[in-house]
C-alpha positions in Angstrom: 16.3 66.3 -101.5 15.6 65.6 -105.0 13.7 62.6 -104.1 11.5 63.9 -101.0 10.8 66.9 -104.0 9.7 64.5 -106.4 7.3 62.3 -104.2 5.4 65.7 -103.6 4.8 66.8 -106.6 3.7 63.3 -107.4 0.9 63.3 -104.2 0.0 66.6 -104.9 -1.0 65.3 -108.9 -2.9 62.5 -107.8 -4.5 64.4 -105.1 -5.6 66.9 -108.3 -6.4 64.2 -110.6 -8.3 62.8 -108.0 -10.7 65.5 -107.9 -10.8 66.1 -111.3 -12.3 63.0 -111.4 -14.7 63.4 -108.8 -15.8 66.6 -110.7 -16.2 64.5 -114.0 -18.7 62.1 -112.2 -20.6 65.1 -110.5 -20.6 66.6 -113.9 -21.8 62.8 -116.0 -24.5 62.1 -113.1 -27.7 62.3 -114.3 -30.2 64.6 -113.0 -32.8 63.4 -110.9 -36.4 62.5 -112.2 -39.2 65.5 -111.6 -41.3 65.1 -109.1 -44.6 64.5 -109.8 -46.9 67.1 -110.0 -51.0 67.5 -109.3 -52.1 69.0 -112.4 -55.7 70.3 -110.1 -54.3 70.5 -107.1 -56.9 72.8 -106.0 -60.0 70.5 -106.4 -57.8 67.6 -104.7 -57.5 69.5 -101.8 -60.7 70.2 -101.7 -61.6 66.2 -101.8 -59.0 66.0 -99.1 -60.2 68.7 -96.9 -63.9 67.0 -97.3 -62.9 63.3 -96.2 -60.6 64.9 -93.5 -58.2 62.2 -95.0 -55.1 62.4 -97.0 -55.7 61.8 -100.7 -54.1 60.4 -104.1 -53.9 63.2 -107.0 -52.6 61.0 -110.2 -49.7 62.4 -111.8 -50.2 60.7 -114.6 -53.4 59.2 -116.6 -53.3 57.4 -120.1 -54.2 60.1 -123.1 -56.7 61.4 -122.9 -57.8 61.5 -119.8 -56.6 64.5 -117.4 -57.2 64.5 -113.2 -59.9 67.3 -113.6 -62.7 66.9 -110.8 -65.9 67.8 -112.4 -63.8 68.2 -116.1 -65.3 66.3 -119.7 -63.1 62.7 -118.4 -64.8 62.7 -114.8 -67.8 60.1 -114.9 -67.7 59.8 -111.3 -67.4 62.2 -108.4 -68.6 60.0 -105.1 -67.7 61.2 -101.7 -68.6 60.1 -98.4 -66.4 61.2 -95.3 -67.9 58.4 -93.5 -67.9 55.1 -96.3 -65.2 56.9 -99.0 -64.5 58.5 -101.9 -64.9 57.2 -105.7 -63.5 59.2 -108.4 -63.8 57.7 -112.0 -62.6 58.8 -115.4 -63.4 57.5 -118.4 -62.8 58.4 -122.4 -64.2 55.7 -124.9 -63.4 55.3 -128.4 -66.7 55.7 -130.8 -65.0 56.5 -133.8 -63.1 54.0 -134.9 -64.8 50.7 -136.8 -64.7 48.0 -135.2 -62.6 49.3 -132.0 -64.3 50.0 -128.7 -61.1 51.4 -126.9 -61.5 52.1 -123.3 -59.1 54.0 -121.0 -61.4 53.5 -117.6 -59.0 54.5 -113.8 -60.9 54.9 -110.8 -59.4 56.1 -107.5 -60.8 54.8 -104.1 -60.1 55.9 -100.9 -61.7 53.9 -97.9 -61.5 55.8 -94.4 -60.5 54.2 -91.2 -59.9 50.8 -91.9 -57.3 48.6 -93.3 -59.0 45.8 -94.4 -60.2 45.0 -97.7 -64.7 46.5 -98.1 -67.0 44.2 -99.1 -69.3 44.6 -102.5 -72.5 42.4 -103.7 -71.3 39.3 -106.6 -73.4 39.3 -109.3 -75.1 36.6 -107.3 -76.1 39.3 -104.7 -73.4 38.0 -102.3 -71.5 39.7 -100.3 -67.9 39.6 -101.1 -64.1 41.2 -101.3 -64.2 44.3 -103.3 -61.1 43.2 -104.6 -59.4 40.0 -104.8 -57.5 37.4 -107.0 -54.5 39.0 -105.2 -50.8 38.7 -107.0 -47.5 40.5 -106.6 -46.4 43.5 -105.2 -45.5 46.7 -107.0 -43.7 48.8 -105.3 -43.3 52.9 -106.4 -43.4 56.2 -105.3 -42.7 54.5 -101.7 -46.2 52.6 -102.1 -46.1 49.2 -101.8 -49.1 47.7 -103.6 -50.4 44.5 -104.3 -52.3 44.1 -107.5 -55.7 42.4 -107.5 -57.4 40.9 -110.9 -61.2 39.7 -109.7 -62.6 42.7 -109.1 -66.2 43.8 -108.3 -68.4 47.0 -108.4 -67.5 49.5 -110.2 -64.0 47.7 -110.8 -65.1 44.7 -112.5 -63.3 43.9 -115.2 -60.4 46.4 -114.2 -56.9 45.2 -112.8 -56.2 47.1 -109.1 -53.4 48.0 -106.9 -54.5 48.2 -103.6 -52.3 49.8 -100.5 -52.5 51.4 -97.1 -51.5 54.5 -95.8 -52.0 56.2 -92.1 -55.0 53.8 -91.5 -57.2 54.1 -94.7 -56.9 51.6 -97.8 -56.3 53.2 -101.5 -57.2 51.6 -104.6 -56.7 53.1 -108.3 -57.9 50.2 -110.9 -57.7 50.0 -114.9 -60.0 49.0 -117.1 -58.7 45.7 -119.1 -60.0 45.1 -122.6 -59.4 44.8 -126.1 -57.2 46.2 -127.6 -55.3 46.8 -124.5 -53.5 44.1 -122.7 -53.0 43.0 -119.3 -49.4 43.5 -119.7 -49.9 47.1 -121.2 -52.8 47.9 -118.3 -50.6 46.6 -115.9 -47.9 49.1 -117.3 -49.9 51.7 -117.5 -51.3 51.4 -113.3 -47.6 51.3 -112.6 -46.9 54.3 -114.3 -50.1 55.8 -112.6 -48.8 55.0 -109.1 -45.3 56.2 -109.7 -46.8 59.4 -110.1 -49.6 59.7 -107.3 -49.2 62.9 -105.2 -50.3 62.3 -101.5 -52.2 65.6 -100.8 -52.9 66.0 -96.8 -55.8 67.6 -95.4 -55.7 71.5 -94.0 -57.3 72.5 -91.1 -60.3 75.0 -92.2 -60.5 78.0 -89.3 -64.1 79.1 -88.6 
């Protein structure tokens, strides 16, 4: 009897230290990251609701540029339902000798199609907007190749390009000194990590 008492009291401890230790892992877990967050959601909904197309609202931008449409970092504000939608933003440094820091990201988003759109070389020929293409990065469930030899309005820049419910996406990053190609290339994948996919509503007349 003393025996068939003692193996009980021995389950029901590990049964309790059991789940003490389950607690002690749900307690030491970390909490999940935020989720990112449209800053002007608003105006990107707007931009959505215009293309009839979902859209990209970064998260994220290098300092000091915000996601304002229309705001003092907004150079370009492009929209086309039928060809697209460019939206630039750019801060230059014009203080510091010597130093002409650039923070340069421009958004695309090309409607209905999933290959890559054509722009005029410097030689006036027509070409890939985008192309030098090189790994994948993969974030925020995008998966996007980057791209180096850019044209247009992304020469210069390093791209990530992806597809999404039919339309190509493309946010590029100006590369120049003093920034790097590894700190640009940082920088875009923070960017897409925090891209909020905004959907188009349905406007009643």
């Amino acid at each position: 009897m003393k025996k068939i008492l003692g193996a009980s009291v021995l389950a029901v401890l590990v049964v309790l230290l059991a789940a003490g230790c389950g607690d002690a892992k749900k307690a030491a877990a970390p909490p999940p990251p935020p989720k990112p967050s449209c800053a002007h959601r608003g105006q990107w909904q707007s931009l959505a609701n215009r293309m009839k197309m979902a859209v990209y609202c970064p998260g994220w931008l290098p300092d000091p540029l915000t996601s304002q449409i229309g705001g003092q970092w907004n150079s370009m504000n492009s929209v086309d339902p039928r060809s697209g939608y460019v939206e630039s933003f750019i801060w230059q440094d014009t203080d510091t000798p010597g130093i002409s820091g650039v923070e340069h990201v421009i958004l695309h988003g090309y409607p209905h199609r999933t290959t890559i759109p054509r722009c005029l070389s410097i030689e006036n020929v027509p070409v890939p907007c985008f192309g030098g293409p090189k790994q994948v990065v993969i974030r925020n469930g995008i998966h996007a190749r980057l791209y180096t030899v850019n044209q247009d309005f992304d020469t210069w820049h390093l791209a990530l390009l992806w597809r999404h419910a039919g339309n190509v996406y493309v946010i590029s990053q100006h590369l120049a000194a003093p920034l790097t190609y590894a700190g640009v290339l940082n920088e875009l994948t923070h960017e897409l990590k925090d891209l909020v996919l905004i959907k188009p509503q349905s406007v009643s007349t």
